[in-house]
N, C-alpha and C positions, 0 to 999 in steps of 0.2 A: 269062179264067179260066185255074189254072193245068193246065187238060187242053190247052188251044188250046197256049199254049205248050210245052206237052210231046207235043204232038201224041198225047195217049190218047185213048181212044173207050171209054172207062168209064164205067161209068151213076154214077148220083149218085140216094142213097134222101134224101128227106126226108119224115122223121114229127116232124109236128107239128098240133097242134090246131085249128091256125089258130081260134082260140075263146078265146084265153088262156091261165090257167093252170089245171088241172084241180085238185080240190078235194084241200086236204093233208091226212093223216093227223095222228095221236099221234106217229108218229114224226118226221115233218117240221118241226124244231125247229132254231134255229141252233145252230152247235159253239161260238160263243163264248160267250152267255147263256144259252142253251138255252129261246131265246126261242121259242114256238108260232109260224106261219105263217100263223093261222087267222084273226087280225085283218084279217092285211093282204088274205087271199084276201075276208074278207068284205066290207071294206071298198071291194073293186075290183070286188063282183059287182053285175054290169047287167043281171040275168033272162036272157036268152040267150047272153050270152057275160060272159068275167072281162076285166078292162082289164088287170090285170096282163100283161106282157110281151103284150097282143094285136097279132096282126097277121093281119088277113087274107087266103087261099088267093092273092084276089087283086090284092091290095098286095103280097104277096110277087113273086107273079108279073111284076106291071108293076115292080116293083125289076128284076127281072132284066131286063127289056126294055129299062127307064132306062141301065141302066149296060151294054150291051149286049152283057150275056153268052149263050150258046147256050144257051138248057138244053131243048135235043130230047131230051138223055139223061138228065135228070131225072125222077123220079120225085114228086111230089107226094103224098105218103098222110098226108090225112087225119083227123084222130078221138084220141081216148085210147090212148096207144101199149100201153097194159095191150091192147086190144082188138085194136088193127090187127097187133098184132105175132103175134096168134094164128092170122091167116089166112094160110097160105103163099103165095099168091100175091101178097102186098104183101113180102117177102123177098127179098135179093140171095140168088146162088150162093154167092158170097165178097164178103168186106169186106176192102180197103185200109186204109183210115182210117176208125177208128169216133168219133166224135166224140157226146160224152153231153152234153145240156142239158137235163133235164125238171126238175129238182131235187131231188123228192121220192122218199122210199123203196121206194113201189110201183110205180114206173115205172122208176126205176132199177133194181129187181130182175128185171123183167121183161126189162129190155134186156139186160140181162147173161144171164140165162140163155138169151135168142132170140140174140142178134145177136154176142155173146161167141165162141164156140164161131164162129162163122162169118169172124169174122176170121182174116187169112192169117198162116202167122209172119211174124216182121220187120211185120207191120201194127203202124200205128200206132196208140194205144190217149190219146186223149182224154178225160177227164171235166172239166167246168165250175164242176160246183160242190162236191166234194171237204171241201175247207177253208169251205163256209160254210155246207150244209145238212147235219144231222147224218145223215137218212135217207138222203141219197143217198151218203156215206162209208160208214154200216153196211151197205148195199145191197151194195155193192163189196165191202169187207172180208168179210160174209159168203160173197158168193159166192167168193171165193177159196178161205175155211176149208173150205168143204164141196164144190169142186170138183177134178175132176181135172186142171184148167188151173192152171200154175206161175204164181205172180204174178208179174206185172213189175216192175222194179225203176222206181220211181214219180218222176218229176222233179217240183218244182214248177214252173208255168209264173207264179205270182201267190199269194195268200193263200189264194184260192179253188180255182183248175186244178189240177191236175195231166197229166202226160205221159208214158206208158211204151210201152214197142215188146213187141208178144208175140215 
């Protein structure tokens, strides 16, 4: 991993569901057709868990064993990041690199308002899905408009990504 090669000893947060994809809203529509998300979530739900993008705590897990990386300083959390992001004890001090994958507009607003502000300057500022879910772009862009955090100046990494440095 690139902490071994850098010799850091920096924790590593990861919030995800491990359950799927959590249920999308009205907003969560794509930017090119403005197509709902609602088929596809319904279409992938298995009663306890979505198949969409699922991956288990621990199939995650034994990934990292597989490919043998350390992750002592990983943090695994969890649940609906709407939810876990409200407990402080699942929160870094500071973020390095914030890196956004949930896609939909309510999670993305959540993260940005929690984990936003916690990033360092010069952090690095990832989002995924940008260019393909419309809520997770208005997530963003709102919280810019009504923040007191400067926006970054925004690369694209792909159609989808984007990349900018606080």
């Amino acid at each position: 991993m690139i902490f071994e090669e850098y010799k850091s000893d920096r924790k590593v947060f990861l919030f995800d569901t491990f359950a799927g994809m959590t249920e999308p809203t009205a907003e969560d529509m794509t930017v090119k057709d403005q197509k709902s998300a609602m088929a596809k979530f319904l279409d992938s739900d298995k009663g306890n868990y979505n198949d969409w993008c699922y991956a288990s705590l621990e199939d995650v897990q034994q990934n990292f064993v597989k490919a043998g990386l350390d992750h002592n300083n990983v943090s695994f959390i969890k649940g609906d990041v709407v939810q876990t992001l409200a407990e402080q004890a699942n929160l870094p001090e500071k973020i390095a690199v914030l890196r956004l994958d949930t896609d939909w507009y309510e999670s993305t607003k959540a993260e940005m308002a929690v984990l936003y502000p916690l990033l360092e300057n010069r952090g690095a500022f990832i989002v995924d899905d940008y260019g393909h879910w419309d809520g997770a772009r208005r997530a963003i862009e709102e919280y810019f408009d009504t923040s007191e955090h400067k926006r970054p100046l925004m690369q694209y990494t792909d159609y989808t990504g984007r990349m900018g440095i606080k």
